[in-house]
N, C-alpha and C positions, 0 to 999 in steps of 0.2 A: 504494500500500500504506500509506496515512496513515491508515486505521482501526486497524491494527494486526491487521489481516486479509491471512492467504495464501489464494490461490486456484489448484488446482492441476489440471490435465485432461489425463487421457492414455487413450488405446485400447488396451486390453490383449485379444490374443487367445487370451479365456476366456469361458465361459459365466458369466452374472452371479450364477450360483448358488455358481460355486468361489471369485470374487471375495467374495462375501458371507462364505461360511466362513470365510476367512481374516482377517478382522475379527475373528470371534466365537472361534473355537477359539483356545485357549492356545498350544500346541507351534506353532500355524502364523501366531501375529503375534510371537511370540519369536525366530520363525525369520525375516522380513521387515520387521517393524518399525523396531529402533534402527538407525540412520543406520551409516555407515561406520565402523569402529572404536570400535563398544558392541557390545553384550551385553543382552539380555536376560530378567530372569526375572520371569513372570508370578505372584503369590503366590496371587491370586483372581479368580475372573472368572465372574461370576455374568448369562451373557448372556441378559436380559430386560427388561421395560423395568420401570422401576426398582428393577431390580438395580445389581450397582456392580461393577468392578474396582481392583485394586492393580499395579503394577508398578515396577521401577527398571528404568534404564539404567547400565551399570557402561564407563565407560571405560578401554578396552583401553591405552590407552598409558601412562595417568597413576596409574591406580586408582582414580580418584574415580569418584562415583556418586551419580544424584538420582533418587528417588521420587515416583509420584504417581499419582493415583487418581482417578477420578470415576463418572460414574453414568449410565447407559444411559437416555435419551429418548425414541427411535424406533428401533422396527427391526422391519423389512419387509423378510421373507427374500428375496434376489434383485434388491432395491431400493434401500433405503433402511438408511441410520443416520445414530442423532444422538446423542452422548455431551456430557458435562464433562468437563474438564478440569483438575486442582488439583494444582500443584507441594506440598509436604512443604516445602522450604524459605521461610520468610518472604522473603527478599528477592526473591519469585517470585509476587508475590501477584496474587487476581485468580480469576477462573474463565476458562476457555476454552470454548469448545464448536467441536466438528466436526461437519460436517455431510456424509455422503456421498450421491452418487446412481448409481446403476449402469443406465445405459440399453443394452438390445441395439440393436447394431448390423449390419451384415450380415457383418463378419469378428472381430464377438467381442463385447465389451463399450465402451461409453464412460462414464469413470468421472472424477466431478469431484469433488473435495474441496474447501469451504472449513472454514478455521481462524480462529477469532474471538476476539478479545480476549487478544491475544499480552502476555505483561508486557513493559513498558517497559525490561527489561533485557536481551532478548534481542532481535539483531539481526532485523531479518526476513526481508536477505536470507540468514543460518546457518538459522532454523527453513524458508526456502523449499529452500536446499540440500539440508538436512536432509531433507526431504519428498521430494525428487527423487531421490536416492541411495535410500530408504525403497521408492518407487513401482519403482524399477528391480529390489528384490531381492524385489517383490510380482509382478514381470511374471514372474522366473526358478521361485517357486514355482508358478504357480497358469496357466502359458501351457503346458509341457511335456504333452501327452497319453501317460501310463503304460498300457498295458495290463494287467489282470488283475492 
């Protein structure tokens, strides 16, 4: 992880269409997104390719809270996405970009994320935590079959 890149791959069983939504719909990456003990609220989320979104994470224990926003690259429903990344704080500087892919498999989805260009002030292994706690509350929305 000496790029300053995470690399993340798990098998979620979901159709890679419900996987995809959840990227793009507001209420449903607010709800999966921030890491264990945040919060988040989505301000704007304009999902097209370039379009852009806003959001903060607000920390549940401390009250602190960081923002940040970027700008949609690719997105191929059912496939594919590719965002920025830009912390609101200067000592966070830098862009990032995500890169996701959602390939069928025979009991659902295989879904790989990498994260590139992490700032030098964030550890990689808190942002890979971070992603894995994230990935697990992505598996509880988007794995459940609701009826009607």
């Amino acid at each position: 992880m000496s790029d300053r890149t995470v690399r993340l791959h798990r098998v979620l069983r979901a159709p890679a269409e419900r996987i995809y939504r959840a990227f793009v719909e507001p209420g449903a990456l607010a709800k999966w997104l921030p890491p264990h003990g945040f919060t988040c609220t989505v301000h704007e989320m304009d999902a097209r390719v370039g379009g852009s979104f806003r959001m903060s994470f607000h920390n549940f224990s401390n009250g602190g809270s960081h923002s940040f926003g970027g700008e949609y690259l690719e997105l191929v429903p059912g496939e594919r996405l590719r965002y920025t990344d830009r912390f609101d704080d200067l000592n966070l500087p830098g862009q990032l970009e995500v890169s996701v892919l959602l390939t069928p498999v025979i009991c659902g989805t295989e879904l790989s994320i990498a994260q590139s260009g992490i700032p030098d002030a964030i550890p990689l292994e808190m942002c890979y935590l971070g992603w894995q706690e994230s990935l697990g509350q992505l598996a509880q929305l988007v794995e459940p079959e609701i009826p009607g």
